[in-house]
VEXDO-960783 format. One record per residue (C-alpha): residue in three letters; x, y, z. Coordinates in steps of 0.5 Angstrom, whole numbers, padded with zeros to 4 digits, always signed. Layout:
BEGIN
AlaXYZ ...
! end
This chain:
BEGIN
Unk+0122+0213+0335 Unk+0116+0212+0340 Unk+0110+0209+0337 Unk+0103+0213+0337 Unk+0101+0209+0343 Unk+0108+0209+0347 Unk+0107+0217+0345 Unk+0100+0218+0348 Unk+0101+0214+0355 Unk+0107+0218+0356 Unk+0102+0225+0355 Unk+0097+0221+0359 Unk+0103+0221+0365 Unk+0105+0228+0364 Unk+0098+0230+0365 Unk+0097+0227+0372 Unk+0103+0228+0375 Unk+0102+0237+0372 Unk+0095+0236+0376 Unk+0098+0233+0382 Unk+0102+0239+0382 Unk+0097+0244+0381 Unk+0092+0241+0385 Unk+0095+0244+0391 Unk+0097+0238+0395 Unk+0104+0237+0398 Unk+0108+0231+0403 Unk+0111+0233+0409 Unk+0115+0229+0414 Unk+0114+0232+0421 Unk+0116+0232+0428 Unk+0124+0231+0427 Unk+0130+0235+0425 Unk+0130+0231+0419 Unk+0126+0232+0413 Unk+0127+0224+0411 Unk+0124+0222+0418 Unk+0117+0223+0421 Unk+0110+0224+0421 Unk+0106+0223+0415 Unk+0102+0229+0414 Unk+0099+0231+0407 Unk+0097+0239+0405 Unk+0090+0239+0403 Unk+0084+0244+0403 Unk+0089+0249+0406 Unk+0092+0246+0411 Unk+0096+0240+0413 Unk+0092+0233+0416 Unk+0095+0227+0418 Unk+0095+0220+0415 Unk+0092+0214+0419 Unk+0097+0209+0419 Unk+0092+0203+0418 Unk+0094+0198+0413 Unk+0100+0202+0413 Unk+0107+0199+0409 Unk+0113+0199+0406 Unk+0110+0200+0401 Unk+0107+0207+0403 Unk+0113+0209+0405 Unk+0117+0208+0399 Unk+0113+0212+0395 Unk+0113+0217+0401 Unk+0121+0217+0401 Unk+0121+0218+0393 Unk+0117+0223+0393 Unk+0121+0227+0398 Unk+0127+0224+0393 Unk+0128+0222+0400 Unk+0132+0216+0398 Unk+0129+0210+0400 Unk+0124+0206+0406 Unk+0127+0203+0412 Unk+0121+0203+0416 Unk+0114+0204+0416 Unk+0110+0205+0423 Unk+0103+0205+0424 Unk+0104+0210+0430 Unk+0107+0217+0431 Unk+0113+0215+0434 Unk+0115+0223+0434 Unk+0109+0224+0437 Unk+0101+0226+0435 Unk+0099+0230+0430 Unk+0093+0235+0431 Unk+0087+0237+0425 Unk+0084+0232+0421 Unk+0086+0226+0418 Unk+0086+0227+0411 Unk+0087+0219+0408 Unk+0087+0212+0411 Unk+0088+0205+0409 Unk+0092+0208+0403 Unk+0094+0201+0399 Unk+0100+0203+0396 Unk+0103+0198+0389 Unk+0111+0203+0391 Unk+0111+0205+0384 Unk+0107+0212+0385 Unk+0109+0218+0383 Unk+0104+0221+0389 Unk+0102+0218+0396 Unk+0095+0220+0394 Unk+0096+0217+0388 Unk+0096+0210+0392 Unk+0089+0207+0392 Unk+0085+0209+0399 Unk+0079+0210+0400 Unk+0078+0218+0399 Unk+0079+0224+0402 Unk+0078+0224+0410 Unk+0074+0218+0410 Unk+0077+0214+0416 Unk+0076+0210+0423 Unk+0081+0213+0425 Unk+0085+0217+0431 Unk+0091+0221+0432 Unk+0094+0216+0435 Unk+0094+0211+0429 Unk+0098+0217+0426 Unk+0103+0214+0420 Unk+0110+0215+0421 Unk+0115+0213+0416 Unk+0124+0212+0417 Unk+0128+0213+0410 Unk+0135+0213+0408 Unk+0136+0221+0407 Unk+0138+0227+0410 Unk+0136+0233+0410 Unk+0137+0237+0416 Unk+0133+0243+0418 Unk+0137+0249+0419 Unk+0141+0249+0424 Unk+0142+0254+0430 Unk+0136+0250+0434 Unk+0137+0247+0441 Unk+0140+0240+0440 Unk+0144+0242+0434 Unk+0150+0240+0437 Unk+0155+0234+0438 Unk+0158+0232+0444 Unk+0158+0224+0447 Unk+0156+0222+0455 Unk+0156+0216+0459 Unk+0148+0215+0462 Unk+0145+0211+0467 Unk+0151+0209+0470 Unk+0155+0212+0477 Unk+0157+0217+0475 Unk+0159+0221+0468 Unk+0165+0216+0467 Unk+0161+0210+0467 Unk+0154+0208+0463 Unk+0152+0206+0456 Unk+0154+0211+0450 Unk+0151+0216+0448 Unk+0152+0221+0442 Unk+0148+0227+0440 Unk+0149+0229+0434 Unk+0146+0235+0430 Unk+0139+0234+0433 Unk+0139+0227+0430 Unk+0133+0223+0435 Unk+0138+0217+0434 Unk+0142+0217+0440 Unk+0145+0210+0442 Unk+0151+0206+0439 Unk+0150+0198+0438 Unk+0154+0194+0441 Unk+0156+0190+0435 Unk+0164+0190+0434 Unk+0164+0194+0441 Unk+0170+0193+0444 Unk+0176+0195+0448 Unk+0179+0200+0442 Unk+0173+0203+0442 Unk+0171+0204+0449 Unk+0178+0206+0449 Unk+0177+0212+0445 Unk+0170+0214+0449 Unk+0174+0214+0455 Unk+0180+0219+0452 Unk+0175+0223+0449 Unk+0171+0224+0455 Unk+0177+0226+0460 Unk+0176+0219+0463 Unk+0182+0216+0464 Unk+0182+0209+0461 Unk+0178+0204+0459 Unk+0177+0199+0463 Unk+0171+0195+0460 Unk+0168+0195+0454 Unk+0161+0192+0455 Unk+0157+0189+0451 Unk+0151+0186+0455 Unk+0147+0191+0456 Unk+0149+0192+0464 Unk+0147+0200+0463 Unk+0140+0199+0460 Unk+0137+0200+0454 Unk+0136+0207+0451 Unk+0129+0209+0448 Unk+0131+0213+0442 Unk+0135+0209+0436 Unk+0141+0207+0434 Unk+0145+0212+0431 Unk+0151+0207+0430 Unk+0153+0200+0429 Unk+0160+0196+0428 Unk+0164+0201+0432 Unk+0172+0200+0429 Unk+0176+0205+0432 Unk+0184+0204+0430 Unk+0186+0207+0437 Unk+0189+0214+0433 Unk+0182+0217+0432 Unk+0180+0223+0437 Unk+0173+0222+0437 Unk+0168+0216+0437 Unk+0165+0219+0431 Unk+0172+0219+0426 Unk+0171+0212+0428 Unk+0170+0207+0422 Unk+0162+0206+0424 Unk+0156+0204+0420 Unk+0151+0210+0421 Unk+0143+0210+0422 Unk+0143+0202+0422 Unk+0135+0201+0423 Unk+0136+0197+0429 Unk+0141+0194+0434 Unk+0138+0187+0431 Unk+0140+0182+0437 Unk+0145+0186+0439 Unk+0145+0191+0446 Unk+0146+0197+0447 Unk+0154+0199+0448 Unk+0157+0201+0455 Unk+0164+0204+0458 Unk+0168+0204+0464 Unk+0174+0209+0464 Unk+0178+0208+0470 Unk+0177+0216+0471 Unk+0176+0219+0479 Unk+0169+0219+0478 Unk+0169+0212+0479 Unk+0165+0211+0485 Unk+0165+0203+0487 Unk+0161+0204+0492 Unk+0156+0207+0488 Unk+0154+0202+0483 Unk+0154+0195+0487 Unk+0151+0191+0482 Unk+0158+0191+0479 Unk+0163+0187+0482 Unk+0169+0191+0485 Unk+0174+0193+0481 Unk+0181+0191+0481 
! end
């Protein structure tokens, strides 16, 4: 049985939360094809608004990513990765403890008080996904080789469902893998699996880490992986060479001659 007063703090909870529902206040994550991901923007007064990311923490976005039911936080960014945002600025220096049931809930200064621009707009990264519909540009998978000679030589790229994630750690890279790569790409076989970042390093995010294909698999992305990995650590990015006609030798000197 409840005590009188574990009665009366539950209806003191039940009524805030039903007043932040009727207050016309919603939460988004914008600027991405995942709900889960993006910039911080608060319906306010009848239109949306961003968030300054001053003093913005892990602890913002986890309230952020549970109140989305976005499981939860993997980063919190003091700058709109996935681009500005545009309107007012409707909270900063937001103070969150983690356990609010509302980001508006968490200490801030007030509605609209600020120093801030939009490019101090907050971002938040969560563990979820929850894709908008499909049938938009990008929503395809498929896997290329960058930045290298030609399409049979590069740093491993993979685009999948308009994920922003595009590159694979090296970490566990190895000839199995890259023999996949080559396989799936029409490129002959692997003849190195590159580990030193000798392709360069991609400006997205790392859409998967500790690669271990068996050699039976038809794509990279049957391969047993670790997905959405927040970074590549100390890690590079992976690369291929397949032995494919479109090795051109000339072309990429920086490499020694193959034999």
């Amino acid at each position: 049985m409840y005590t009188v007063m574990e009665a009366i703090l539950f209806l003191m909870l039940i009524t805030e939360i039903l007043q932040d529902v009727g207050s016309g206040l919603s939460l988004r994550l914008a600027g991405t094809y995942n709900y889960c991901e993006g910039r911080v923007e608060v319906y306010y007064e009848g239109a949306w608004g961003t968030v300054c990311g001053k003093n913005w923490d892990l602890k913002d976005a986890q309230v952020v990513c549970q109140q989305l039911g976005c499981g939860n936080a993997v980063e919190a960014l003091p700058w709109p990765k996935f681009g500005s945002g545009s309107g007012k600025i409707v909270l900063s220096d937001v103070q969150c403890k983690g356990d609010e049931f509302f980001l508006w809930d968490c200490k801030n200064p007030g509605w609209e008080v600020h120093n801030c621009n939009h490019q101090q707009d907050a971002t938040v990264l969560c563990t979820g996904e929850k894709y908008r519909p499909a049938g938009t540009e990008g929503d395809v998978v498929y896997m290329q080789l960058v930045n290298g000679p030609n399409r049979c030589a590069g740093r491993v790229q993979v685009i999948f469902f308009a994920n922003w994630r595009h590159e694979v750690c090296s970490e566990g890279w190895d000839i199995r893998d890259a023999q996949l790569v080559c396989k799936e790409l029409h490129c002959g076989n692997a003849l190195a699996a590159l580990t030193d970042g000798s392709f360069g390093k991609g400006n997205s995010g790392p859409l998967m880490t500790k690669v271990d294909c068996s050699g039976s698999e038809y794509f990279l992305m049957s391969c047993p992986h670790e997905y959405r990995p927040a970074t590549c650590g100390n890690y590079n990015d992976a690369a291929v060479i397949c032995s494919g006609r479109f090795w051109i030798e000339s072309n990429w000197n920086a490499r020694p001659p193959l034999k």
